[in-house]
PDB file of N, CA, C, O and CB in Angstrom:
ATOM      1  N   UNK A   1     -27.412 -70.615  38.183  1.00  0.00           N
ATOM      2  CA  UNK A   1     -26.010 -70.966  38.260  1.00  0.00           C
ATOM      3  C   UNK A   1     -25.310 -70.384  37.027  1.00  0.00           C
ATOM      4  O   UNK A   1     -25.518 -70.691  35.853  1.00  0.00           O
ATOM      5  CB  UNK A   1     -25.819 -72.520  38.352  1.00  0.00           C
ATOM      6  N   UNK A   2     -24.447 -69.491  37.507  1.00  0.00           N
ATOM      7  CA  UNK A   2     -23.558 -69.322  36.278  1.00  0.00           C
ATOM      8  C   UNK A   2     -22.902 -70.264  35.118  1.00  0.00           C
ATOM      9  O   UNK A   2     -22.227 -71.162  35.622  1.00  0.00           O
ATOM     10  CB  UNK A   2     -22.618 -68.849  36.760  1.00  0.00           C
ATOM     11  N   UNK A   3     -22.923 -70.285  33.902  1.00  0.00           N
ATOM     12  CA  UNK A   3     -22.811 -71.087  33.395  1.00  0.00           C
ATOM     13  C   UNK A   3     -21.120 -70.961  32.804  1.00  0.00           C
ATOM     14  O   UNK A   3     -20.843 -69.956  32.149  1.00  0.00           O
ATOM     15  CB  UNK A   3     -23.974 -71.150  32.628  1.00  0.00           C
ATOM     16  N   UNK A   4     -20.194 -71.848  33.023  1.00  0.00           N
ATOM     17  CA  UNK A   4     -18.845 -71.609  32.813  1.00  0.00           C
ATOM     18  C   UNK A   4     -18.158 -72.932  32.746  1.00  0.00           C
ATOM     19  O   UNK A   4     -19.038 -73.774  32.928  1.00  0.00           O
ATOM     20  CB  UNK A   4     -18.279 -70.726  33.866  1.00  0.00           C
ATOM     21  N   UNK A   5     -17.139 -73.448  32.592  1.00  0.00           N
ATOM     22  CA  UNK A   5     -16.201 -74.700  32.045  1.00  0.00           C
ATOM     23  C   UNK A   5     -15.746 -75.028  33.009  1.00  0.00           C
ATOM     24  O   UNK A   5     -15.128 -74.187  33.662  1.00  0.00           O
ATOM     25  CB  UNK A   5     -15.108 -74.562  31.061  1.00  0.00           C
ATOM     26  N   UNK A   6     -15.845 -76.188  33.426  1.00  0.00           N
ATOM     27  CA  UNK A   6     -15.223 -76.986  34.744  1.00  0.00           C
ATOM     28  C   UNK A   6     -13.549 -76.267  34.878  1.00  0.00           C
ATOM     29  O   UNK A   6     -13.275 -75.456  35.762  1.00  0.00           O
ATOM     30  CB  UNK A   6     -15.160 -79.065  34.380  1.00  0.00           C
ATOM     31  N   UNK A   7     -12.830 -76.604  34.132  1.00  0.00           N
ATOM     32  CA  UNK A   7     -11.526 -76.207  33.972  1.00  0.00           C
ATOM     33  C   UNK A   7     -11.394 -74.159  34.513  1.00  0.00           C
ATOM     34  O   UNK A   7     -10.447 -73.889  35.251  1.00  0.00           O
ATOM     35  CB  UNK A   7     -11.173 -76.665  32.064  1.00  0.00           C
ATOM     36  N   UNK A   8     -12.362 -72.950  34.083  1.00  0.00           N
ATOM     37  CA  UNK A   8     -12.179 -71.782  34.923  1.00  0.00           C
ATOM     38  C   UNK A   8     -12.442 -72.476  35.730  1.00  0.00           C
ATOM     39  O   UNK A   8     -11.452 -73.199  35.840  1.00  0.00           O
ATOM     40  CB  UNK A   8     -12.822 -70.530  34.859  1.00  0.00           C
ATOM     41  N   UNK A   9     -13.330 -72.844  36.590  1.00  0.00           N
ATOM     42  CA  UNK A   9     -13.848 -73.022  38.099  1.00  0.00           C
ATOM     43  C   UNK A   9     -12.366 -73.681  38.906  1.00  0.00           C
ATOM     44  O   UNK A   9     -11.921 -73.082  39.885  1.00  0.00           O
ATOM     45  CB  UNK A   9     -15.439 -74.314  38.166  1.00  0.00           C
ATOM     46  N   UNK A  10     -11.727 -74.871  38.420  1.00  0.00           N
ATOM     47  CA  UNK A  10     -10.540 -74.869  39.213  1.00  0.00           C
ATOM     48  C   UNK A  10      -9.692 -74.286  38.977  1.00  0.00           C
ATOM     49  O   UNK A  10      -8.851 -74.202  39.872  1.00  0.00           O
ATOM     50  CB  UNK A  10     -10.054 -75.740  39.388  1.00  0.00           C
ATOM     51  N   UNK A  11      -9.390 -73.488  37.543  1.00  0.00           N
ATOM     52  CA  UNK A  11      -8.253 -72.706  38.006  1.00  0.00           C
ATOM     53  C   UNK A  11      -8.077 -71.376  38.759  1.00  0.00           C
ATOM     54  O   UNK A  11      -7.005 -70.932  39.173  1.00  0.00           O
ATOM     55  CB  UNK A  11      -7.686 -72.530  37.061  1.00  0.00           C
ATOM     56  N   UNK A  12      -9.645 -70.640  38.909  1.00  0.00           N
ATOM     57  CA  UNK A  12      -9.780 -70.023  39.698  1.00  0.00           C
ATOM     58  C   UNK A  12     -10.004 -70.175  41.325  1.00  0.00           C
ATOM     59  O   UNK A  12     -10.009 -69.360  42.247  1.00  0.00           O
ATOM     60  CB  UNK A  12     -10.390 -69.614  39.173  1.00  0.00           C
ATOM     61  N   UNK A  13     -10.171 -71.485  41.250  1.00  0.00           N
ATOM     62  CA  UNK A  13      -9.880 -71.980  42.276  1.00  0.00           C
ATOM     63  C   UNK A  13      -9.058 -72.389  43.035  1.00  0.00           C
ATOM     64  O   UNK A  13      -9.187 -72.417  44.259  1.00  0.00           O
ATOM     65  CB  UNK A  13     -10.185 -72.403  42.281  1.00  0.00           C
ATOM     66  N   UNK A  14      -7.756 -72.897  42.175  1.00  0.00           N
ATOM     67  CA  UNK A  14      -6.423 -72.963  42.618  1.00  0.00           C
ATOM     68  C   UNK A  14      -5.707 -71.878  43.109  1.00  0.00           C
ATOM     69  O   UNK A  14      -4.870 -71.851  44.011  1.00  0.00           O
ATOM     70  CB  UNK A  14      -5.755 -73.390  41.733  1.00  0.00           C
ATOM     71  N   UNK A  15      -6.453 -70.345  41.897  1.00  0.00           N
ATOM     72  CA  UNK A  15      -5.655 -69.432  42.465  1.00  0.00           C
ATOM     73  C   UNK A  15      -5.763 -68.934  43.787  1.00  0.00           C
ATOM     74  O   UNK A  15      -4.900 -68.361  44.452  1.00  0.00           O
ATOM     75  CB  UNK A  15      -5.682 -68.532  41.784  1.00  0.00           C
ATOM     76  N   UNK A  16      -7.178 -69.285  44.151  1.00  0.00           N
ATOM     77  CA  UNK A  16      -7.688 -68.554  45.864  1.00  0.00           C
ATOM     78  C   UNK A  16      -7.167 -69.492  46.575  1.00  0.00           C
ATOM     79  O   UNK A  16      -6.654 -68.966  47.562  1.00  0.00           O
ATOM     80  CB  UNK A  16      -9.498 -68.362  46.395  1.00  0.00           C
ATOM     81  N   UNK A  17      -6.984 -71.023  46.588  1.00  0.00           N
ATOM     82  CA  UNK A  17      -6.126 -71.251  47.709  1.00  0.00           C
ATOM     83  C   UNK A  17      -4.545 -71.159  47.552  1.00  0.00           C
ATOM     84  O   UNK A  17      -3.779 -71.452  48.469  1.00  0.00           O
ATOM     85  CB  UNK A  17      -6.454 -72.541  48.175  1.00  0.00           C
ATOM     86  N   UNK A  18      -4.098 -70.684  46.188  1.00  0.00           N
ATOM     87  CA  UNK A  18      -2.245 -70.535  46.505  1.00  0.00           C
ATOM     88  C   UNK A  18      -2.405 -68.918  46.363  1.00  0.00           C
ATOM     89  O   UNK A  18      -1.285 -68.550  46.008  1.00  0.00           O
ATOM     90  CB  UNK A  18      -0.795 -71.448  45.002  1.00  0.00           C
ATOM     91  N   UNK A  19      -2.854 -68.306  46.418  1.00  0.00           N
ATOM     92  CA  UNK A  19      -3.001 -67.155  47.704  1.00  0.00           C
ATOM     93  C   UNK A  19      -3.030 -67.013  48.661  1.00  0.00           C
ATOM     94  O   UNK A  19      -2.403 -66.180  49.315  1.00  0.00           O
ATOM     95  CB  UNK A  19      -3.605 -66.640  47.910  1.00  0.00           C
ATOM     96  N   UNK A  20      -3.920 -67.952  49.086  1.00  0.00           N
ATOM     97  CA  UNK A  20      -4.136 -68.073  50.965  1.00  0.00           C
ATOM     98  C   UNK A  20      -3.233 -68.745  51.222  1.00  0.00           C
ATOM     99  O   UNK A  20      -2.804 -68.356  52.308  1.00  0.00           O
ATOM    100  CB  UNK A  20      -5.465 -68.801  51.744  1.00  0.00           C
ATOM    101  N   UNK A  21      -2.550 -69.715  50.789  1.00  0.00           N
ATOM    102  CA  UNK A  21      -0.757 -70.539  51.129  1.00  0.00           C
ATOM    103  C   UNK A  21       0.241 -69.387  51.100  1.00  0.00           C
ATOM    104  O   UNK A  21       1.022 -68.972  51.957  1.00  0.00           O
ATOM    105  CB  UNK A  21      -0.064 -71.858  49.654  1.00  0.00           C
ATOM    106  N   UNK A  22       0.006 -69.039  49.990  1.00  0.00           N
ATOM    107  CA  UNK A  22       1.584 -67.784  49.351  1.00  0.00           C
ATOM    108  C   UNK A  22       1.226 -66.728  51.052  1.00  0.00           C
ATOM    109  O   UNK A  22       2.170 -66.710  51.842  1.00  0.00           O
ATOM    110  CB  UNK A  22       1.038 -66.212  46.835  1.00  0.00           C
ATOM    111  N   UNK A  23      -0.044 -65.970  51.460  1.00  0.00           N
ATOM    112  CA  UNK A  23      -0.280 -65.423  52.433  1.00  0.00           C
ATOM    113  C   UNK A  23       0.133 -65.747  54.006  1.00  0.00           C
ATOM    114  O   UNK A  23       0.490 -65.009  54.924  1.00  0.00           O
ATOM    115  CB  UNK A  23      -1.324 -65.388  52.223  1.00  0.00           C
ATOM    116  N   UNK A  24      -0.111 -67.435  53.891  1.00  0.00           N
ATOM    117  CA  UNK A  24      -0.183 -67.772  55.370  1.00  0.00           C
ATOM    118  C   UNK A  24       1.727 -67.559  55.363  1.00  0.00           C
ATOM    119  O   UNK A  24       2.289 -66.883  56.225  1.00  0.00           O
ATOM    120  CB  UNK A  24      -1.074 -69.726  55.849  1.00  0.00           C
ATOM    121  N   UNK A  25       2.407 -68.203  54.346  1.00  0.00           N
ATOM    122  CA  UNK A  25       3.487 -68.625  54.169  1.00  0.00           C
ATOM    123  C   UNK A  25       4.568 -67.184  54.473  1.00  0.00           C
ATOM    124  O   UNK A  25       5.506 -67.023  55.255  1.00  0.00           O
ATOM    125  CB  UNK A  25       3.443 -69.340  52.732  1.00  0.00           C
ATOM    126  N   UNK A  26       4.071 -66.499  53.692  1.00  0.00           N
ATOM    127  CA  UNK A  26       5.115 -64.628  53.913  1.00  0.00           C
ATOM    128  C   UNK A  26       4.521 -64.681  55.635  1.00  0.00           C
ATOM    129  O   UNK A  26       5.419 -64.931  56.439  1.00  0.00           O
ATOM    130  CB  UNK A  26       4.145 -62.413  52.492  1.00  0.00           C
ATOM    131  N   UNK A  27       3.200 -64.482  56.204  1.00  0.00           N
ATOM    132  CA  UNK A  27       3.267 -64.275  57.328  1.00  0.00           C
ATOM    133  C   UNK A  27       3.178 -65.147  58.437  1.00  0.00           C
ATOM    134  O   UNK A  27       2.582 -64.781  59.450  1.00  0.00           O
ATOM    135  CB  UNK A  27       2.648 -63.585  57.390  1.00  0.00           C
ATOM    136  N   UNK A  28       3.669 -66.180  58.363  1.00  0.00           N
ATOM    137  CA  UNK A  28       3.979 -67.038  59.827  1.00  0.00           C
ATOM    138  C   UNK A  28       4.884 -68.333  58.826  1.00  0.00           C
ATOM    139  O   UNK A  28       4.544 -69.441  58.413  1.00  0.00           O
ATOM    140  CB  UNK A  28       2.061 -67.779  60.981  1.00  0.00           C
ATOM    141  N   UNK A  29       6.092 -67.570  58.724  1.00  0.00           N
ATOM    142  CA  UNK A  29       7.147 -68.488  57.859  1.00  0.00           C
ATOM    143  C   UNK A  29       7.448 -70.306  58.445  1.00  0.00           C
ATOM    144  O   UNK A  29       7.925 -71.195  57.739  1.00  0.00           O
ATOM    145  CB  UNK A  29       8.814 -67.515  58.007  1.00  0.00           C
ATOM    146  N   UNK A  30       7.103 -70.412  59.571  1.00  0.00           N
ATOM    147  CA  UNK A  30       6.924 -71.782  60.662  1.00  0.00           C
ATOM    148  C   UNK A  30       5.885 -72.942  59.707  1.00  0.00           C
ATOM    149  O   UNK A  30       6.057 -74.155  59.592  1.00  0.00           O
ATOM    150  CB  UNK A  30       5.884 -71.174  62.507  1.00  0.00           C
ATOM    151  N   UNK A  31       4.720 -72.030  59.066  1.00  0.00           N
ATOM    152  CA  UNK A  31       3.365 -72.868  59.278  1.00  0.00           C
ATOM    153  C   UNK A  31       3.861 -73.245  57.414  1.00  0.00           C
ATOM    154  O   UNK A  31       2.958 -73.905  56.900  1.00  0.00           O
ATOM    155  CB  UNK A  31       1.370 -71.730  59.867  1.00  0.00           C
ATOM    156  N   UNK A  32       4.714 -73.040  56.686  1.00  0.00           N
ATOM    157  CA  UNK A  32       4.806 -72.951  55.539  1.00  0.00           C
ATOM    158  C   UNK A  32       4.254 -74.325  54.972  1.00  0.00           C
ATOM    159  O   UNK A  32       3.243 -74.281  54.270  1.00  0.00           O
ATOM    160  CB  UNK A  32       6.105 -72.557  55.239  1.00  0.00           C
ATOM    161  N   UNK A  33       4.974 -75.771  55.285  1.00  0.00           N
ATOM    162  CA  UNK A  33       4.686 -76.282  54.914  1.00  0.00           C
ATOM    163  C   UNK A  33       3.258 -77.199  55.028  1.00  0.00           C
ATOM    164  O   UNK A  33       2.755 -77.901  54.150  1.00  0.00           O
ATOM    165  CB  UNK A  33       5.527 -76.404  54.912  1.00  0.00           C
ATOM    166  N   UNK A  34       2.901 -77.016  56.057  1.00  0.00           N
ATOM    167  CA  UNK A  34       1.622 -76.871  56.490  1.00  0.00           C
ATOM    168  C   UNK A  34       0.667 -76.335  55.866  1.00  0.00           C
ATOM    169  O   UNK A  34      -0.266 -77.094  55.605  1.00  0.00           O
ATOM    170  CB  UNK A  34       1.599 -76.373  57.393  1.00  0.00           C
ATOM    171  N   UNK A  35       0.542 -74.796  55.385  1.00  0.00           N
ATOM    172  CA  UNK A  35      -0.391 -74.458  54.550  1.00  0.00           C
ATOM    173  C   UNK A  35      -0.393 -74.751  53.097  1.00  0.00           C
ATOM    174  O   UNK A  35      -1.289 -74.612  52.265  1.00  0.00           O
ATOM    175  CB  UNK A  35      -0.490 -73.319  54.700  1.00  0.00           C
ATOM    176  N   UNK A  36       0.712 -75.152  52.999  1.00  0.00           N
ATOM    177  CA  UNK A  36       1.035 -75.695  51.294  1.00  0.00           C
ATOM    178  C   UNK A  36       0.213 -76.892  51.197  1.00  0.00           C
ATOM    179  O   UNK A  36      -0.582 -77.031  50.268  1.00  0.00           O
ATOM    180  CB  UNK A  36       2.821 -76.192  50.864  1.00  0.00           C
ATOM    181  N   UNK A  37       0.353 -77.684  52.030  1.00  0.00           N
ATOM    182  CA  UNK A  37      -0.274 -79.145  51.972  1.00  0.00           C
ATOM    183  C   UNK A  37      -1.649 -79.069  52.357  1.00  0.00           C
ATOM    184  O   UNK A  37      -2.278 -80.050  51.961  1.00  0.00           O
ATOM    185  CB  UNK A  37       0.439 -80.203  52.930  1.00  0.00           C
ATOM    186  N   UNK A  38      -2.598 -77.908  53.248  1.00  0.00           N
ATOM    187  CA  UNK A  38      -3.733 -78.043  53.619  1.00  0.00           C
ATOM    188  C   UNK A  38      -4.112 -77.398  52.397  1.00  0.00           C
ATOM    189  O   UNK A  38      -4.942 -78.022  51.736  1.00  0.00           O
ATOM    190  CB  UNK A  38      -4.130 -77.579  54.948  1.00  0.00           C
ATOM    191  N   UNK A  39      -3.574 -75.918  51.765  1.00  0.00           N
ATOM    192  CA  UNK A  39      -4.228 -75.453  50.866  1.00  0.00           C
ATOM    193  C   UNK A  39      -4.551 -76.867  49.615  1.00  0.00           C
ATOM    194  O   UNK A  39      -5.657 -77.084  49.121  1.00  0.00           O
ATOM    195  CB  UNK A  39      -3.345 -74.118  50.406  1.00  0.00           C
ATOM    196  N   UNK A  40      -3.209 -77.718  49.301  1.00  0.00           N
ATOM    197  CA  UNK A  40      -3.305 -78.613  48.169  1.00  0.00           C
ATOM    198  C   UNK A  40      -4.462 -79.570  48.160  1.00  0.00           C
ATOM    199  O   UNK A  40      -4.999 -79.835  47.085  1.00  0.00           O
ATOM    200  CB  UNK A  40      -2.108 -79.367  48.082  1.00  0.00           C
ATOM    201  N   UNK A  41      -4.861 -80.077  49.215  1.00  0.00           N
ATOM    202  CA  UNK A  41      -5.686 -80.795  50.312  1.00  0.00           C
ATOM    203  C   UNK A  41      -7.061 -80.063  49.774  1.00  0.00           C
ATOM    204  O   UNK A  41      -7.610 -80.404  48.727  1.00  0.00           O
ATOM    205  CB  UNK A  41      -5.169 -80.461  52.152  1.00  0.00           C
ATOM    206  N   UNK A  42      -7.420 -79.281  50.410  1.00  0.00           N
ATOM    207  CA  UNK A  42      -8.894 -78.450  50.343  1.00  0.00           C
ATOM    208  C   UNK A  42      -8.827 -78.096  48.934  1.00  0.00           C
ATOM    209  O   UNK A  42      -9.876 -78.521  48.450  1.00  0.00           O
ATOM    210  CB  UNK A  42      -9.098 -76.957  51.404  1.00  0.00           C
ATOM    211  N   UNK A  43      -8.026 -77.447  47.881  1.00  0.00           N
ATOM    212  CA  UNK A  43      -7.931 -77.224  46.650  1.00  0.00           C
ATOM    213  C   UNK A  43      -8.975 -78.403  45.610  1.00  0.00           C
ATOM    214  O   UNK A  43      -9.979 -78.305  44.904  1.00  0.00           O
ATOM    215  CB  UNK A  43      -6.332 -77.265  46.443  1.00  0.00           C
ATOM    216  N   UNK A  44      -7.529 -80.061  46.260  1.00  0.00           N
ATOM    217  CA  UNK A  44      -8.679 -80.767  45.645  1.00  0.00           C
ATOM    218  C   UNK A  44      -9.703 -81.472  46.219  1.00  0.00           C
ATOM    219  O   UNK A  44     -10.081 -82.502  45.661  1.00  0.00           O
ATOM    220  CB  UNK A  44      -8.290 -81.538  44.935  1.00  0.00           C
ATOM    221  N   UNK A  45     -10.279 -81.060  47.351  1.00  0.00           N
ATOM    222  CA  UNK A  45     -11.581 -81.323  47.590  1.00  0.00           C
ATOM    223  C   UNK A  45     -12.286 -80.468  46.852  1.00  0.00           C
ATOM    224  O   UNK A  45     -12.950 -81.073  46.010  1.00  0.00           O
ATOM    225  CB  UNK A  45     -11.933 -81.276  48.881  1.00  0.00           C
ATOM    226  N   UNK A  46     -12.449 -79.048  46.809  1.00  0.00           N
ATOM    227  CA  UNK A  46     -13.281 -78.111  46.280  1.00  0.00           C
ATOM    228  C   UNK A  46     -13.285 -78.179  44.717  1.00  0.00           C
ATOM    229  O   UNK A  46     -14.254 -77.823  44.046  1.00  0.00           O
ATOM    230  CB  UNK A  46     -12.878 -76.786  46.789  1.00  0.00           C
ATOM    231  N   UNK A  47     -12.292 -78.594  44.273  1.00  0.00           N
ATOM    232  CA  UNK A  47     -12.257 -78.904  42.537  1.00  0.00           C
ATOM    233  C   UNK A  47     -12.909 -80.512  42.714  1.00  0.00           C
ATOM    234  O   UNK A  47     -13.220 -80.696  41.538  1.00  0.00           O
ATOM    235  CB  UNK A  47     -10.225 -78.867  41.606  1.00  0.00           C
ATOM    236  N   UNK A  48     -13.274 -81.667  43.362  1.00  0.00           N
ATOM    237  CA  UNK A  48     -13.732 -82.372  43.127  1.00  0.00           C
ATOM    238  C   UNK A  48     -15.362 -82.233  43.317  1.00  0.00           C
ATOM    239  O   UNK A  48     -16.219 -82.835  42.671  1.00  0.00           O
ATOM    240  CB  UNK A  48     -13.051 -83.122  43.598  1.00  0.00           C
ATOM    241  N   UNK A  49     -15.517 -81.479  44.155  1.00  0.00           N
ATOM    242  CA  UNK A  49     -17.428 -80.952  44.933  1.00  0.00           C
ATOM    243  C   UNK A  49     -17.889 -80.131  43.823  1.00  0.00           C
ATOM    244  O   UNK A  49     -18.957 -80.268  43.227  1.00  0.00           O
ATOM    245  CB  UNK A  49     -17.552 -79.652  46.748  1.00  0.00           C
ATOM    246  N   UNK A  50     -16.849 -79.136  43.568  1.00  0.00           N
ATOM    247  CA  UNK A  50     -17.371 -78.234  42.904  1.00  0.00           C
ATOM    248  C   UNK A  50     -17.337 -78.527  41.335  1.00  0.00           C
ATOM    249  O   UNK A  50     -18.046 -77.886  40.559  1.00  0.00           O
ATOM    250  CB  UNK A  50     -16.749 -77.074  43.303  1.00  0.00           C
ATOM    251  N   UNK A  51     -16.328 -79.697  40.849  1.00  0.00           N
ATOM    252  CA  UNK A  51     -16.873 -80.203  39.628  1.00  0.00           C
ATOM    253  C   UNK A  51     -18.056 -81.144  39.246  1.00  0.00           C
ATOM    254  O   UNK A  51     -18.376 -81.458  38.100  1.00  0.00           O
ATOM    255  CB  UNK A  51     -15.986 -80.702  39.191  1.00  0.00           C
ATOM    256  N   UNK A  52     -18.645 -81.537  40.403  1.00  0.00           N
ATOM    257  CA  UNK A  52     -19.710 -82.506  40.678  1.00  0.00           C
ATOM    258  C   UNK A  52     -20.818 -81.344  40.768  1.00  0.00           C
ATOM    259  O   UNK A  52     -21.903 -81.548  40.223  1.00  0.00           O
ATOM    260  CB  UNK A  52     -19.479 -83.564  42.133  1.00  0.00           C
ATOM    261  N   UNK A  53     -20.626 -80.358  41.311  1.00  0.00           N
ATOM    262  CA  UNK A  53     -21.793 -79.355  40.931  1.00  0.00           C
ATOM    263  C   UNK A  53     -22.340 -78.539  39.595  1.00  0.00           C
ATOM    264  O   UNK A  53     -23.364 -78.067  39.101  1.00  0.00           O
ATOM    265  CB  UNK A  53     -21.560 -78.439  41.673  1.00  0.00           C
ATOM    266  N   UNK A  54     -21.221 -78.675  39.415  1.00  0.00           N
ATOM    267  CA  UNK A  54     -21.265 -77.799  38.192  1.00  0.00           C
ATOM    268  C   UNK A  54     -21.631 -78.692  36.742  1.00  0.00           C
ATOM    269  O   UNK A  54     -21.956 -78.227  35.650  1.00  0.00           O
ATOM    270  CB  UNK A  54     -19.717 -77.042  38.071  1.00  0.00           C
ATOM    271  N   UNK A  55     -21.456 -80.146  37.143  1.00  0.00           N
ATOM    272  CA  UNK A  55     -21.775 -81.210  36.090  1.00  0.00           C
ATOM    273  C   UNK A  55     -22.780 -81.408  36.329  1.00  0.00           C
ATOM    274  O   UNK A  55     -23.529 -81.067  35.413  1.00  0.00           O
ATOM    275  CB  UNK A  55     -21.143 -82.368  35.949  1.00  0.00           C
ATOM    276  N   UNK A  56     -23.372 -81.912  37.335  1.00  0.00           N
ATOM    277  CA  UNK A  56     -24.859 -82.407  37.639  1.00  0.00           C
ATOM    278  C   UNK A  56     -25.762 -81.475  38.232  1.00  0.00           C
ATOM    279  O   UNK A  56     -26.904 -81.868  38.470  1.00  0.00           O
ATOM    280  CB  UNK A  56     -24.879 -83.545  38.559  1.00  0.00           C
ATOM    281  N   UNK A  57     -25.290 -79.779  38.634  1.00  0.00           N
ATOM    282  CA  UNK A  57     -26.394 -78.830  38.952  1.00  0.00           C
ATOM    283  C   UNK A  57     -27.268 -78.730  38.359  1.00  0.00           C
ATOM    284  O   UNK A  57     -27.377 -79.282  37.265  1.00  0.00           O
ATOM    285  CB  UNK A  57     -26.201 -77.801  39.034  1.00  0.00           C
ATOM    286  N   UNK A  58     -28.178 -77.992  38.886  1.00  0.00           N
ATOM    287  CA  UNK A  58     -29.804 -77.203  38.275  1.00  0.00           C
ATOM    288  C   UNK A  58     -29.082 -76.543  37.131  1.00  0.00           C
ATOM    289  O   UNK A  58     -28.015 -75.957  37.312  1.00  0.00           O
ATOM    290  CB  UNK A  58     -30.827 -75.769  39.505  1.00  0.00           C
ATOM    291  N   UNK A  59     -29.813 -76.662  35.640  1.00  0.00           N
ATOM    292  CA  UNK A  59     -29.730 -75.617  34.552  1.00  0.00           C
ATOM    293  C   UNK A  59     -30.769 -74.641  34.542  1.00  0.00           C
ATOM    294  O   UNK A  59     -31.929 -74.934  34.829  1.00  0.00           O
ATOM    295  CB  UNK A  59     -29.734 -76.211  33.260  1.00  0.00           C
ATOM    296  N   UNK A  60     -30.433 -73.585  34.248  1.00  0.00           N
ATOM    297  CA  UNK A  60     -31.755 -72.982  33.684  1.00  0.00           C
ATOM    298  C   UNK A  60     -31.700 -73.063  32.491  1.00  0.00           C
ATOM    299  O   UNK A  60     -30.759 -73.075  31.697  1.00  0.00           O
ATOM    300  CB  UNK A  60     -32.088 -71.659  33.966  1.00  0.00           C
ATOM    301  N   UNK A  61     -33.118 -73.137  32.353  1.00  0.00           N
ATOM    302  CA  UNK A  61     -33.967 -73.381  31.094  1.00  0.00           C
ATOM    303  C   UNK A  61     -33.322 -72.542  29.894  1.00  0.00           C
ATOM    304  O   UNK A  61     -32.635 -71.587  30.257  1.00  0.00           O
ATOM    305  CB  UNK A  61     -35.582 -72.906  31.351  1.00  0.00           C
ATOM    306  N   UNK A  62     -33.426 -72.727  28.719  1.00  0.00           N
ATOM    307  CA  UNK A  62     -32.735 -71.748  27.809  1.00  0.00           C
ATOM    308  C   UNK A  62     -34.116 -71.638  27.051  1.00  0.00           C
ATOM    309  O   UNK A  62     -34.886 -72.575  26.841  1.00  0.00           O
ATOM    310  CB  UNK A  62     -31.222 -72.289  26.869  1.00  0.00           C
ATOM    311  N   UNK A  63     -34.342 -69.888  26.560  1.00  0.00           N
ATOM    312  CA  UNK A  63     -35.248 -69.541  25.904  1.00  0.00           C
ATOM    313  C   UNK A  63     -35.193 -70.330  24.565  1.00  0.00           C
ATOM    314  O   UNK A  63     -34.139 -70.661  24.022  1.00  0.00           O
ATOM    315  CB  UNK A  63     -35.221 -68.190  25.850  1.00  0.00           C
ATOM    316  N   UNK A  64     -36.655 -70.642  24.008  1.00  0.00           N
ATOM    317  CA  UNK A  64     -36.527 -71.448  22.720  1.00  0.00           C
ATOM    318  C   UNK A  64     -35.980 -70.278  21.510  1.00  0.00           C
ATOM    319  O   UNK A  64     -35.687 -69.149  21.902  1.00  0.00           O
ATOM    320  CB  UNK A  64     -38.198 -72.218  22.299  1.00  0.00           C
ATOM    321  N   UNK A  65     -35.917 -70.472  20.688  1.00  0.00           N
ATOM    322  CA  UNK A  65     -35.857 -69.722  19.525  1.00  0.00           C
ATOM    323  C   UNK A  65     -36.474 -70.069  18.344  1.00  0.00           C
ATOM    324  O   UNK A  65     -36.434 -71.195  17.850  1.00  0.00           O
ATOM    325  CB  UNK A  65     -34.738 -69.568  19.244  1.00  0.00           C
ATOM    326  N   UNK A  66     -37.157 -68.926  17.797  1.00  0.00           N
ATOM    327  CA  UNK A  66     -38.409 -68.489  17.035  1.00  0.00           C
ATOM    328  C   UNK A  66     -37.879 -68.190  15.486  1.00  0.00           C
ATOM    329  O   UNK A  66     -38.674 -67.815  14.623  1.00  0.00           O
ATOM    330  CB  UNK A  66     -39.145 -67.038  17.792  1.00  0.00           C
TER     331      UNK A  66
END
């Protein structure tokens, strides 16, 4: 597992779903508010799963030092 700070993981995470909102939103102007609220929705599910993974995942081992 890559090893990185809870805080990149959602904000790179925020950015892939207000992309896929900003996207759905320019092309089917109807569904706007809809994808705003599903992206916000799934955003913080995946920042809550994926901070639970990243806190309590598998580490790898770190070489000792000599």
């Amino acid at each position: 597992m890559k090893r990185g700070s809870q805080l990149d993981f959602q904000m790179q995470n925020l950015a892939v779903w207000f992309g896929a909102a900003l996207g759905v939103t320019i092309s089917v102007p109807i569904l706007a508010d809809d994808a705003i609220g599903m992206s916000l929705f799934i955003w913080l599910l995946a920042a809550v799963v994926g901070g639970l993974i990243i806190k309590f995942g598998r580490r790898d081992e770190e070489p000792e030092h000599k």
